[in-house]
C-alpha positions in Angstrom: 33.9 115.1 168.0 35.4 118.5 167.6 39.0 116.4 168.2 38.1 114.6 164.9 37.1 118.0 163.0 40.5 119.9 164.3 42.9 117.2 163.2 40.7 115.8 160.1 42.0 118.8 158.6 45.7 117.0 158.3 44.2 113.7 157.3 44.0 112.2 154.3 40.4 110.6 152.4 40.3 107.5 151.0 38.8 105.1 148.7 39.0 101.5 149.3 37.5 98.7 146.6 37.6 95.9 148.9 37.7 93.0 146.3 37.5 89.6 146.4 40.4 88.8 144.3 42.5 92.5 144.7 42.1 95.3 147.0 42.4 98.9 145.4 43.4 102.1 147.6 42.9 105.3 146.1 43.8 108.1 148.0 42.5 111.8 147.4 44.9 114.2 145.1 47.4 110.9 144.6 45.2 108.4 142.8 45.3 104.9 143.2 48.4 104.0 145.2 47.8 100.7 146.2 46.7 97.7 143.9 47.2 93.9 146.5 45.7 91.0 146.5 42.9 90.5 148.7 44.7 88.0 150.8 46.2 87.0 154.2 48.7 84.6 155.5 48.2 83.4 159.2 49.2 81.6 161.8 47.4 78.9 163.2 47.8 77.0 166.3 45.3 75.1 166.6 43.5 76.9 169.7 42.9 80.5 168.2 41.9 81.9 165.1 45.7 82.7 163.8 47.5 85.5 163.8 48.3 87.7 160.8 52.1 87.5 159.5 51.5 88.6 155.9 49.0 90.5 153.5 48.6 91.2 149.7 51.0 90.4 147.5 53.5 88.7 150.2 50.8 86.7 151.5 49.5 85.3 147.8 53.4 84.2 146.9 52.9 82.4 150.0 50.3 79.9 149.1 51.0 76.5 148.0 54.7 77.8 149.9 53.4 78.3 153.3 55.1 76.4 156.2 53.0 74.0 158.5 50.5 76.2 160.2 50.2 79.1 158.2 47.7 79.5 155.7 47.1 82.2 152.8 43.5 82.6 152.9 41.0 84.8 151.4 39.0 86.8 153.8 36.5 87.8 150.9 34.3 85.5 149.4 31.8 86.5 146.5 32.4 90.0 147.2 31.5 89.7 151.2 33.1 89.2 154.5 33.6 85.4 155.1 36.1 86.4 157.8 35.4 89.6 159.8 38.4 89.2 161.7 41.2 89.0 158.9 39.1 91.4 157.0 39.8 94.0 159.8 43.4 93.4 159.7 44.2 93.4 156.3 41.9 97.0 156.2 44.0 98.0 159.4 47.3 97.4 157.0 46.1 98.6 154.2 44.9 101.9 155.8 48.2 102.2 158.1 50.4 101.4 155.2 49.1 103.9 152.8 47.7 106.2 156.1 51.5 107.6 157.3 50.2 109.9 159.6 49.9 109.7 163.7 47.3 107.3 165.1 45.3 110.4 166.0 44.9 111.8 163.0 42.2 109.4 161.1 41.4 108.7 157.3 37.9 109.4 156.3 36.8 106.5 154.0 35.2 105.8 150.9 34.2 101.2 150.7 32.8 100.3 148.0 31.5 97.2 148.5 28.9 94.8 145.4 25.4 95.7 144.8 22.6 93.6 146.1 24.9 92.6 149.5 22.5 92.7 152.8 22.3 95.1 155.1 23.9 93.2 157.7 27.4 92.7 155.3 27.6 96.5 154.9 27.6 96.9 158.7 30.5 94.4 159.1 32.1 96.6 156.1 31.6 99.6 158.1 32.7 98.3 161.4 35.9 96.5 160.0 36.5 100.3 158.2 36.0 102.1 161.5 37.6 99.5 163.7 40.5 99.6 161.4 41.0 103.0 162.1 38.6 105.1 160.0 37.6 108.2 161.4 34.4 108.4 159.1 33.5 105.6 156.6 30.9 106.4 153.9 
């Protein structure tokens, strides 16, 4: 879109090593400038699948801490998705925290996700990036 390609220009590009133990955000002319765990405390109440209220390094002092009904869980499992959902939220953060520009103006993104996953878990890689507001993911 040429609405991408005009405002690209004041975005940022990032790298993102989506880990199973630590995420790593490295962002273009600054380096690495964020280093969190990969996980996510939520909210359960029984009938949905929880709402967020902490990532990283917040959410990991939380566990074996965490009230009754929330959870710090890991939304990476052998180095793929095992919860698309979180996964696209803690990206979302991630990308917004370090991303503190306009919601128009959109990241371009760099995952780097294990060799030998499937087709099929870097598509759910791809669409977390882009649903977590990635103008382009690579």
């Amino acid at each position: 879109m040429i609405f991408d390609a005009v405002f690209g220009a004041f975005s940022s590009d990032l790298a993102i090593d989506l880990g199973t133990a630590n995420t790593l955000i490295y962002v273009r002319g600054k380096g690495i400038v964020s280093n969190e765990p990969t996980v996510v405390a939520v909210q359960r109440d029984g009938h949905s699948a929880g709402r967020m209220v902490a990532v990283g390094a917040e959410a990991k002092a939380m566990r074996g801490r965490t009230p009754k009904g929330i959870e710090a869980v890991r939304p990476m499992k052998d180095g793929v998705i095992a919860d698309f959902e979180l996964t696209e939220e803690m990206l979302r953060h991630f990308i917004q925290r370090v991303h503190k520009r306009k919601s128009w103006v959109r990241p371009r993104v760099i995952v780097c996700v294990p060799f030998g996953i499937t087709e099929v878990e870097k598509r759910a890689v791809r669409e977390s990036a882009e649903s977590a507001g990635a103008r382009e993911v690579l």
